[in-house]
N, C-alpha and C positions, 0 to 999 in steps of 0.2 A: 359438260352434259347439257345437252337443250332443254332450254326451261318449257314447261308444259304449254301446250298453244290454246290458248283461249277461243278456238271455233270448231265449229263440225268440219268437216270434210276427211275425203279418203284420197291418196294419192293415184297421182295422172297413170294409169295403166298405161304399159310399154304398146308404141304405137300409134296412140291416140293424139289428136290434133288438139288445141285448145280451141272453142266453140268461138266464131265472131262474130258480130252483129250483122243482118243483113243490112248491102250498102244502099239501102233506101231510105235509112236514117244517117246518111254521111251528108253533113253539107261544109307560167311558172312561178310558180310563185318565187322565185328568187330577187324578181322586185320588189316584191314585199317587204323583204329585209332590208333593202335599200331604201324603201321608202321608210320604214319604224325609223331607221338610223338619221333620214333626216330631218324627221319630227323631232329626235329628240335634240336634234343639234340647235332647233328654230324654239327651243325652251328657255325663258329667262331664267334660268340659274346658274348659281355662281359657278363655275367652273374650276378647280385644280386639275394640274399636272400628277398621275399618279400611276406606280408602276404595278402588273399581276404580283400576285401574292403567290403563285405559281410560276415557277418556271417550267418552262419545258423541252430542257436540254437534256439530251441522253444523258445517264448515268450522273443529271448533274453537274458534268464537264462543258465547260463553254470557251471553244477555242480563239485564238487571237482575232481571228477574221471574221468571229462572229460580234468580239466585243467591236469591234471598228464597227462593224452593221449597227449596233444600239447608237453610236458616238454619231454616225453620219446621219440618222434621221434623228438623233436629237438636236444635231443641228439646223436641215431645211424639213425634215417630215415626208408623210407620203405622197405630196405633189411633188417631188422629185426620187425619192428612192422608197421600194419595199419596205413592209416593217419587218422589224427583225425578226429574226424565225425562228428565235428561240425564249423572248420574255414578249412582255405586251407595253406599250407606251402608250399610257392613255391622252389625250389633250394636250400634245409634244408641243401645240403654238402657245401653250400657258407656262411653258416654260421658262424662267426669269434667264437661267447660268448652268454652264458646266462646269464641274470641278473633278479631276482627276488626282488624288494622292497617291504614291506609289511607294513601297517601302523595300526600296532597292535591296536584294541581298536575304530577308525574308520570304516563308514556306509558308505553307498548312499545314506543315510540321512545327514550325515553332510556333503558327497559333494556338494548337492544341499542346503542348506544350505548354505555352505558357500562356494559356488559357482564363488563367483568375486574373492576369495581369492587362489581358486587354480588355479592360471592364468597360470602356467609353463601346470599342465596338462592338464588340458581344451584343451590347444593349440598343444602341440605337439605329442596325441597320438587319431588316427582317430577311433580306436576300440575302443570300450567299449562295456560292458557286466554286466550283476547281476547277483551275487552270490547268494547262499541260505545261511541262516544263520550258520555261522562257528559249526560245533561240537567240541569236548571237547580236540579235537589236531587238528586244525586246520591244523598244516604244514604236519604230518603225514600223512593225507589226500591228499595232493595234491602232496608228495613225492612218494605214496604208499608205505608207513610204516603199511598197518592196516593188519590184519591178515590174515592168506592163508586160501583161499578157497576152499573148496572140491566140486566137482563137482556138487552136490544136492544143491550146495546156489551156483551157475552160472548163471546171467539172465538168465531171459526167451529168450532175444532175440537170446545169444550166444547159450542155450539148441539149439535153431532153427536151427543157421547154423551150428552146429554139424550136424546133425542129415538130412536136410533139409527137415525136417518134416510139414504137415500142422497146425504150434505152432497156440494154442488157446490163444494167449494171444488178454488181453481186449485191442481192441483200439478202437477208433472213425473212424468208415466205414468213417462217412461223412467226414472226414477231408482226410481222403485219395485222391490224385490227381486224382486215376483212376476213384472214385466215381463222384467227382466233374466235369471231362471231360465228363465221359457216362453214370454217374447213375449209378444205379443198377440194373435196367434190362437188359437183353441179349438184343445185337445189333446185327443190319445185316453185312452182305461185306460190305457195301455202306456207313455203317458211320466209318466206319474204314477207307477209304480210305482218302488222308492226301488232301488238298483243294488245289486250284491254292497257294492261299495266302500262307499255309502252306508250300508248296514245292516253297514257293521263298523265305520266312524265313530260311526253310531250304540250297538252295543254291541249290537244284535239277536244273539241266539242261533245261531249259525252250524253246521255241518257241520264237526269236523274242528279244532273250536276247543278249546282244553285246557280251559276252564270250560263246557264243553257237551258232554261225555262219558256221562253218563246222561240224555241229551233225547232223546227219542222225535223223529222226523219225523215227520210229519201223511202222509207219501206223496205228495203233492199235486206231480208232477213231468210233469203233461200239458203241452201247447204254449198258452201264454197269450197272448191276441187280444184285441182292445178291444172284444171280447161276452162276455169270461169274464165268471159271476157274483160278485158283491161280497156279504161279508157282514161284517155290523156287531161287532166287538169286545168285550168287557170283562170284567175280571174285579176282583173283592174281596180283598185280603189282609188278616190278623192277624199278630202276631209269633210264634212259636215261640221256644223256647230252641236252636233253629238257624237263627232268622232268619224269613223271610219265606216265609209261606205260604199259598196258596189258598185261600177258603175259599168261592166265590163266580163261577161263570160263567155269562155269557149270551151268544149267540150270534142275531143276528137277520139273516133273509136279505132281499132285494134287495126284497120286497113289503112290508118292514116286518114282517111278521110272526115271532114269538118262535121260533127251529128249538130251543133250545135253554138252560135255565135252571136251573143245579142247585146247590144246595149241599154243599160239599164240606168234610168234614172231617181236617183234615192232622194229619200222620204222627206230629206230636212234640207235645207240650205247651204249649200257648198261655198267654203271659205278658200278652198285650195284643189286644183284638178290635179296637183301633180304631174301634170302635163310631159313632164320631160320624163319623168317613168311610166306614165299611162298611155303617154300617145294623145289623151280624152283633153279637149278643149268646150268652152263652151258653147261653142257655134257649133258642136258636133252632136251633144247632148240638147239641145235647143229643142228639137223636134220629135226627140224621142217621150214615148208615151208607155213601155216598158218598164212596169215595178216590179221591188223585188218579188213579191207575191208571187207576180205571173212565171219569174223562172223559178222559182220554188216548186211552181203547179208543172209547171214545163220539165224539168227534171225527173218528177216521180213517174212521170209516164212514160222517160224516156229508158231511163234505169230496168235491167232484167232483176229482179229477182238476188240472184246472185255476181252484180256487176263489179269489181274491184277497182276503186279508183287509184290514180296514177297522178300524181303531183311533185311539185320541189318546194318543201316548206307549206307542204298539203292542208295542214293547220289554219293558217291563215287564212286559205279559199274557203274555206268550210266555213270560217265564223264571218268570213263576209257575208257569205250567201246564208247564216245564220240555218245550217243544217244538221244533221247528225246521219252519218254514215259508219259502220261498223268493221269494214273492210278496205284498207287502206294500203297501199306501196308508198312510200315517201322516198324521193329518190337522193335527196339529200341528208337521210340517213342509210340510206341502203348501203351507199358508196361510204360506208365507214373511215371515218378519216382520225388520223394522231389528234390525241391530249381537246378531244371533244368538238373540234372545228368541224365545220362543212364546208365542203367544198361548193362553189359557184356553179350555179347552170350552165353560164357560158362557159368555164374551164372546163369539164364535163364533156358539153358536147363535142368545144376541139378536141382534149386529150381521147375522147372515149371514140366519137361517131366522125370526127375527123371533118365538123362543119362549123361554119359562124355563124351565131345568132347576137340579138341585141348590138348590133350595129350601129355605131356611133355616129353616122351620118343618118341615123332613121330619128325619128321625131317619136320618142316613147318606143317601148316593147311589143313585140307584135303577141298577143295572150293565145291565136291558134298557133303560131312557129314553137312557142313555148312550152306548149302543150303536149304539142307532136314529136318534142321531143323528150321531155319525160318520160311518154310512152315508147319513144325508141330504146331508152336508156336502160328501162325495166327489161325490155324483151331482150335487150344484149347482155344485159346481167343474166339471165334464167337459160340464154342461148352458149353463152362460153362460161359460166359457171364463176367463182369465186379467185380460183387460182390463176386464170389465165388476166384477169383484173390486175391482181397485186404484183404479178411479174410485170406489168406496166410501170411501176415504183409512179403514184400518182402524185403520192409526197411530193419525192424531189419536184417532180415535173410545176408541182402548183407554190411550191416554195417562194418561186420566182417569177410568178404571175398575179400573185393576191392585188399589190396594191401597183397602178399605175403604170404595167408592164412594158419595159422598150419594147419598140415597135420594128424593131430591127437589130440585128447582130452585132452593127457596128457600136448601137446605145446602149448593149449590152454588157461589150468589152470595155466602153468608156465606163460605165457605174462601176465597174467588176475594178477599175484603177483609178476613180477619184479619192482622192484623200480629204482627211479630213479638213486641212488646211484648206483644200481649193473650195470643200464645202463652205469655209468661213469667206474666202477671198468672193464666191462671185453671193454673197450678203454684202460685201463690205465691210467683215470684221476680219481682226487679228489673233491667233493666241499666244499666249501668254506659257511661256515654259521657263521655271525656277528651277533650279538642278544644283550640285556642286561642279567647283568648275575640272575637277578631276573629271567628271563623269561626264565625256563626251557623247553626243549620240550622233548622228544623221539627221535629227529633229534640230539640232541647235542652229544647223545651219541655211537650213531649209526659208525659203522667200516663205511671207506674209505669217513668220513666227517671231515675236519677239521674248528673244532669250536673255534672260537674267542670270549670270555665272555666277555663285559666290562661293566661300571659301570654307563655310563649312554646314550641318544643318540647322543648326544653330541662325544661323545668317540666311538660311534659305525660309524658316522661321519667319522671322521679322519681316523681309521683304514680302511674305504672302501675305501678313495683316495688312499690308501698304495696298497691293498691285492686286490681286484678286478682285475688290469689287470692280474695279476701273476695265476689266476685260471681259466680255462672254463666255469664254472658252480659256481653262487653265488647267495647269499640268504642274502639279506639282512635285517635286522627286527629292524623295531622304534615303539616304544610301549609308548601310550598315554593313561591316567587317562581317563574313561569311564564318559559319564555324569551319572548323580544321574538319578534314574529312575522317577523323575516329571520334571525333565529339559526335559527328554528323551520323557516323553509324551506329555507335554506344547509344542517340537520343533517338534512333528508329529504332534501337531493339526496345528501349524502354518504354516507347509510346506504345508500341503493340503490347508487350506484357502488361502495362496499366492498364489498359482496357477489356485486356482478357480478364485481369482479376479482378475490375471492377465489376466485372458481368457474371463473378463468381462468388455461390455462396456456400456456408459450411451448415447443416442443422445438425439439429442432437441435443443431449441425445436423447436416444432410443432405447425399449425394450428387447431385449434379445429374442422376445417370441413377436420383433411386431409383424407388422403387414406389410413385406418390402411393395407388394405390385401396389396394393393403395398408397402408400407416400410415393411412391412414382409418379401415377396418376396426381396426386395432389399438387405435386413439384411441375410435374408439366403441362398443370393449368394454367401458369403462370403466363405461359412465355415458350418457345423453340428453346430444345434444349439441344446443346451442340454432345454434350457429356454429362454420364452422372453417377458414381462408382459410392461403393458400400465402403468407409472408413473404418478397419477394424484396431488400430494402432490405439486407441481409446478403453478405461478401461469398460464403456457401453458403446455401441455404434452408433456413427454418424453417418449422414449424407453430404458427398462433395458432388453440386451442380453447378456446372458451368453451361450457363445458358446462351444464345446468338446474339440478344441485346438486352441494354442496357436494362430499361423497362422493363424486362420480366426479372431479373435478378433485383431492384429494390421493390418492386411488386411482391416477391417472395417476404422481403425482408420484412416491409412497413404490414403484410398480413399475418402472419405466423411466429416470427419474432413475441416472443413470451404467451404463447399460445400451448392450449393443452392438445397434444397430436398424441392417437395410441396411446394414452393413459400417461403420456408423460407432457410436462412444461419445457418445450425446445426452445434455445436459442438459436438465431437464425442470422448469421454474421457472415461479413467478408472476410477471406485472410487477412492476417495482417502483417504488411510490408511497406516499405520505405517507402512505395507505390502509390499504396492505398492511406494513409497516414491524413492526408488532407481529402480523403475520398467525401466526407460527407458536407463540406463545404462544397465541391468541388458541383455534384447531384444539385444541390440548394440554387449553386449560380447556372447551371444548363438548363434549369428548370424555369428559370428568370429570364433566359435568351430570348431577345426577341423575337425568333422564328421558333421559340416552341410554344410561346405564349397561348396563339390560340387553339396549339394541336394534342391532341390525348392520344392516348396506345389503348388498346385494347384487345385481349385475346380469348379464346375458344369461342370466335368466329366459326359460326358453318358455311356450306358452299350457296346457301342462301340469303345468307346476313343481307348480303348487296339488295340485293330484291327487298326485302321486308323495307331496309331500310329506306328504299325510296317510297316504297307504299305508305311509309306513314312519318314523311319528310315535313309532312307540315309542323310535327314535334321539335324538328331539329335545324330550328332558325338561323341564318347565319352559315349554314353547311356549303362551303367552297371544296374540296376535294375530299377524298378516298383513296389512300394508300393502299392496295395487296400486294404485298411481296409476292412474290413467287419460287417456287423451289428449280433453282435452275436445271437443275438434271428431268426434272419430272413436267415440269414445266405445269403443275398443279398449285391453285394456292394454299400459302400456308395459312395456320389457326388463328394466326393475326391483321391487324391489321391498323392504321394511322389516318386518323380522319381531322382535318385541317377548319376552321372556324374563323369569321369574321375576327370576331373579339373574343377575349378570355373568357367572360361574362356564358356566351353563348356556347364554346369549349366545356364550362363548367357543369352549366344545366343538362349538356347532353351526356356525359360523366355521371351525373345521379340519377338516369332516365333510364341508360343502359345498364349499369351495375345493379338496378333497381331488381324488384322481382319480378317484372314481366319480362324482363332480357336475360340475366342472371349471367353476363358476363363479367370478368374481371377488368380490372381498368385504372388508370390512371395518367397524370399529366405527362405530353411526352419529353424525352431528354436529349435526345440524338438529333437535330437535322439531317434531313434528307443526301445533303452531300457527303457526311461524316458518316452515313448506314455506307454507301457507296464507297468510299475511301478506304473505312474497317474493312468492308469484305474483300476488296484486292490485297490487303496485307495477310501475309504466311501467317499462321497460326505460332505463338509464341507460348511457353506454356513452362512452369521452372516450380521445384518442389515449392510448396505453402510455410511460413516461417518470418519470421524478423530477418532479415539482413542486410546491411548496408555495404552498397557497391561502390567504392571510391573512386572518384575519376579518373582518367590516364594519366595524369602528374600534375604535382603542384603546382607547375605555371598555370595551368588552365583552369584548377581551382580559383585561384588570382585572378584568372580573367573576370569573373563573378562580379569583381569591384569596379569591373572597367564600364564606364559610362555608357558604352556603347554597344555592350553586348547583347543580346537579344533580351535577355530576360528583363533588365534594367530598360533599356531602349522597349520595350512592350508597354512597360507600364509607364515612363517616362512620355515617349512620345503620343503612346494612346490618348495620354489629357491635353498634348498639347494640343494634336489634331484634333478631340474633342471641341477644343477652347474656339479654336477655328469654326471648325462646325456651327457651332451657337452662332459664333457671329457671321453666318450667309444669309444672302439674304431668303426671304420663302422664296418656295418654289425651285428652287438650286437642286439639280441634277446631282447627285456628291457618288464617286465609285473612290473603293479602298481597296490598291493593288497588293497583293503580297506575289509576285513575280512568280516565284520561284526560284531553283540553282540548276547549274548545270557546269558539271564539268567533267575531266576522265575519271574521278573517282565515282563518280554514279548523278541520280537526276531525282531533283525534289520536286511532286507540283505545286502549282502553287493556290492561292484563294482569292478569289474578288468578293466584296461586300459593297452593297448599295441601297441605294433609298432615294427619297426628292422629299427635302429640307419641310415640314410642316405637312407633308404628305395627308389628306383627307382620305382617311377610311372610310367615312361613314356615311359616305354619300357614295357609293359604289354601283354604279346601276348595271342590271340585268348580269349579277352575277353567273356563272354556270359553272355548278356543279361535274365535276368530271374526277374521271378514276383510273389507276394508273397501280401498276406494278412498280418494283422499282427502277426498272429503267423507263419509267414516266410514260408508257405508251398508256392511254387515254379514251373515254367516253363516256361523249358528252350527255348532258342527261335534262338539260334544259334550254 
């Protein structure tokens, strides 16, 4: 539904032209962000190495060639390669060491499994992620050891931003941000224009705002229609010894033509022109006698009434030129981009208008090229509409332009097949790979690796306390006896059934005259209920719900459990089975897991929860994401949803803020990561009468294997402290990823789990966090 628009106006009647300035007043801010970025780089403080707390891989899966992308620029960074395009690496040159454990032979099935037994990582690593099932080199894969590619096998996405072609690759319109904000029909001026709400999200210059006390209003308070005219944006800043200031506008109206272009010299003392993003030197400003005032004076009288301005990162011009305008296009949110990002003006204009701007042999930004083309960008959005955008797939196309883009095909195909080793060789380092020596790979023999063979893990052990510090870059490999492929099936059917019945609960009883529709209603306050059937096998009736997740079914339990419902005191319990038996330990340590620490559940969300909740965000301090699922058939969201926190601390307070009685939602800490919601839902629905029974293994030997050192459940808890012990002693700052591979063979294919962190990692110096919101396939926006 389109949220209600905050202006007058009536739509563009059929036929009608949009009104444009007469050309007798003809004469981006994407720097900006360039420039914040490297004020704040020119900050004496201390700096860590530190990874998002967010990822943003589909479904949570992060394929081999994506983790090789994290490995290569945590090696040299984005002066040589993109960042990865699916996590964030902050401060990559603060980096001390990498370290790679890999647990040969291990799933995300016997994590969860055996789950309480790997208590070191549960606990100290906040990311995780699913693998796809290992191919037949595993390490080769994630090193980029596989073969070089010729240009005709280059995705499709890379063919795009070669070329910045309009690529026909398949994707889902609907899933596209742009679709989902405007549809796919063409829209007017008017729903482009960004809301009050929007533009205080964003941080635009307001009316009435306590940091917008000396801003001038433009006046511009006429009734705005989809013919009001559009003009083009942007202005230049220096620093002053009070900050940021003006030195630079241009204003261009709807013909293209320049209304207005001045240099402006500010109030206080300049410490820094910026020169290499302004263009503005001193000898250029010398002479100029242009203050801000006079284009403040000079704007009102240029502005119609009802004029709409047109910028990229609109925000920032506005509080240079210290104004207040109430009708804005910002074209850097228009062009809605995945998991909160914006796209760059110069990607933009090549992907979109098919020209270069900011020119790397130009001395600064030219502020009217910049300008003019904002204003082209708007009128090609309002001109081809929303869908003929997103068939562009802009994603892909800027995937592989963000940071430092080859300048040619051939430096394309060469990044697209440097490995990680050559990334260590032209440094001048070596890595370091400990394996057993059964376990041959393509890595062991590979130039500028030095491979350490030994004979058991035990021995692979020991030599890592040795040989680790002494190397940058290390790969360590424990290899464990795979299960038999009927252990391997018998422990996927059991993984499903535990979690089905953990997510189920029994109440009762009941009166025989109660209120079946109200305990419905009560029970599917809770939480998404998959099922929920009347138990009359009693000799008073009960309710058996089986809810979607985990969260609403002990939400039932910890509120209603010995509570008076319909005149009766109901208990509110899981079945019990050989299953569930450790079930309420099991709740206590997912609740403890590092990546649920900061995150709560919360349901009987409405379709406007999102909205409020940004209006009155200054409550909920620390707010990094927003989870809506979605109902995949309906493509509607559902009554829940999972909102992500700094710290616990910050998690907790917004917990008693929302359950409170201004919100009078339900709530509590959440238990599932994000991978493990996605994982559950790919599995077949498992479901077996409710009762005590114990399922005995497929034979004796394999009971026996239980005792064997090496089998997963022993080997989880076993090697989990060893690795731990390891852990502890890296040094700070050390990069650390926990492989669990996966299996694959012709009895079927397991995926697998990575878990990561950077050793001392500093949360709490996090700057310019943003907020963004995401279904659960993590599509995303951004909201600060």
């Amino acid at each position: 539904m389109e949220p209600e628009r905050e202006r007058s106006g009536s739509t563009l009647k059929k036929g009608r032209k949009r009104r444009r300035i007469p050309s007798k007043l003809v004469g981006a801010a994407e720097a900006m962000r360039s420039r914040w970025d490297f004020e704040e780089r020119q900050q004496p403080v201390a700096k860590k190495a530190r990874l998002s707390t967010i990822l943003f891989a589909e479904n949570c899966e992060v394929t081999h060639g994506q983790l090789c992308e994290l490995l290569k620029y945590a090696v040299l960074g984005k002066s040589s390669f993109p960042k990865p395009s699916w996590c964030q690496l902050f401060h990559q040159n603060h980096l001390k060491n990498v370290v790679v454990f890999i647990l040969q032979g291990l799933s995300q099935l016997h994590f969860y499994k055996f789950y309480l037994e790997f208590g070191f990582l549960r606990k100290a690593f906040k990311h995780k992620f699913r693998l796809p099932p290992p191919s037949s080199d595993f390490l080769a894969d994630i090193i980029g050891l596989q073969k070089k590619q010729i240009i005709g096998n280059l995705p499709k996405a890379m063919e795009g931003s070669l070329h910045f072609a309009s690529s026909k690759i398949s994707i889902n319109l609907q899933k596209d941000p742009l679709i989902q904000k405007y549809g796919s029909k063409k829209v007017g001026l008017t729903r482009c224009l960004l809301t009050k709400e929007e533009m205080k999200t964003y941080h635009f210059p307001l009316q009435g705002f306590p940091d917008c006390e000396n801003f001038v209003p433009t006046k511009c308070n006429g009734s705005v229609t989809d013919n009001s005219p559009l003009f083009g944006l942007d202005c230049e800043m220096c620093l002053t010894c009070k900050g940021r200031e003006l030195t630079r506008i241009s204003l261009v109206a709807e013909g293209g033509g320049c209304v207005m272009d001045e240099l402006v010299k500010p109030d206080n003392k300049i410490v820094d022109y910026l020169t290499s993003f302004s263009g503005i030197t001193k000898k250029i400003l010398k002479p100029v006698t242009t203050k801000l005032k006079d284009v403040q004076r000079q704007l009102k009288i240029l502005l119609p009434p009802d004029a709409v301005l047109v910028g990229h990162s609109l925000d920032l011009d506005l509080r240079a030129l210290k104004m207040i305008h109430p009708y804005v296009i910002d074209t850097s949110l228009l062009y809605v981009r995945e998991q909160g990002r914006r796209f760059k003006l110069k990607f933009l204009a090549k992907a979109i208008l098919g020209k270069d701007i900011q020119c790397p042999d130009r001395l600064g930004h030219d502020a009217t090229e910049d300008a003019r083309t904002t204003l082209e960008l708007a009128r090609y959005f309002l001109k081809y509409g929303p869908k003929k955008i997103a068939e562009l797939n802009l994603e892909a196309l800027a995937c592989h332009q963000e940071s430092q883009e080859p300048r040619n095909t051939a430096e394309v195909v060469q990044q697209l097949n440097t490995s990680v080793l050559e990334c260590l060789d032209s440094v001048g380092q070596k890595l370091l790979f400990l394996t057993r020596e059964a376990d041959a790979s393509a890595l062991s023999s590979s130039k500028n690796c030095q491979t350490i063979k030994c004979l058991s893990n035990k021995e692979v052990l020991e030599q890592a306390r040795v040989e680790i510090p002494l190397f940058p870059f290390s790969i360590v490999q424990f290899s464990f006896e795979p299960f038999s492929p009927n252990l391997t099936e018998e422990m996927n059917k059991r993984i499903k059934i535990k979690w089905t019945e953990m997510s189920t609960v029994y109440a009762g009883p009941f009166n025989k005259n109660c209120n079946l529709k109200a305990l419905k209603r009560l029970f599917k306050s809770f939480g998404p209920v998959r099922s929920m059937t009347l138990v009359l096998e009693t000799h008073q009736p009960h309710l058996c719900i089986q809810y979607e997740v985990l969260e609403a079914a002990q939400l039932a339990i910890e509120s209603l459990d010995g509570v008076l419902v319909e005149g009766s005191c109901i208990k509110v319990q899981r079945p019990v089975t050989e299953l569930t038996l450790d079930c309420d330990t099991l709740v206590n340590e997912l609740e403890q897991d590092s990546e649920n620490r900061g995150t709560i559940y919360l349901s009987g969300v409405s379709e406007t929860f999102k909205e409020h909740l940004l209006q009155q965000c200054s409550l909920f301090l620390g707010l990094e994401a927003m989870i809506l699922p979605k109902d995949l058939k309906s493509g509607k969201h559902k009554r829940y949803c999972f909102l992500r926190f700094k710290t616990f601390g910050s998690a907790q307070r917004a917990l008693n803020i929302l359950t409170g009685k201004d919100w009078k939602l339900k709530g509590r800490h959440a238990l599932t990561p994000r991978h493990l919601h996605a994982w559950l839902r790919g599995l077949p629905h498992e479901s077996r009468l409710p009762g005590v029974r114990v399922i005995p293994p497929p034979s004796e030997q394999e009971a026996l294997q239980m005792l064997k050192v090496d089998h997963p459940k022993i080997a989880a808890w076993h090697w989990g402290r060893k690795i731990g012990k390891l852990y502890h002693n890296l040094c700070s700052g050390t990069l650390c990823l926990i492989l669990l591979p996966g299996t694959k063979s012709t009895h079927g294919s397991l995926s697998g789990l990575g878990l990561m962190g950077i050793k001392d990692e500093e949360e709490s110096t996090t700057p310019n966090m943003c907020l963004w919101t995401a279904d659960l396939s993590c599509k995303a926006l951004r909201t600060s």
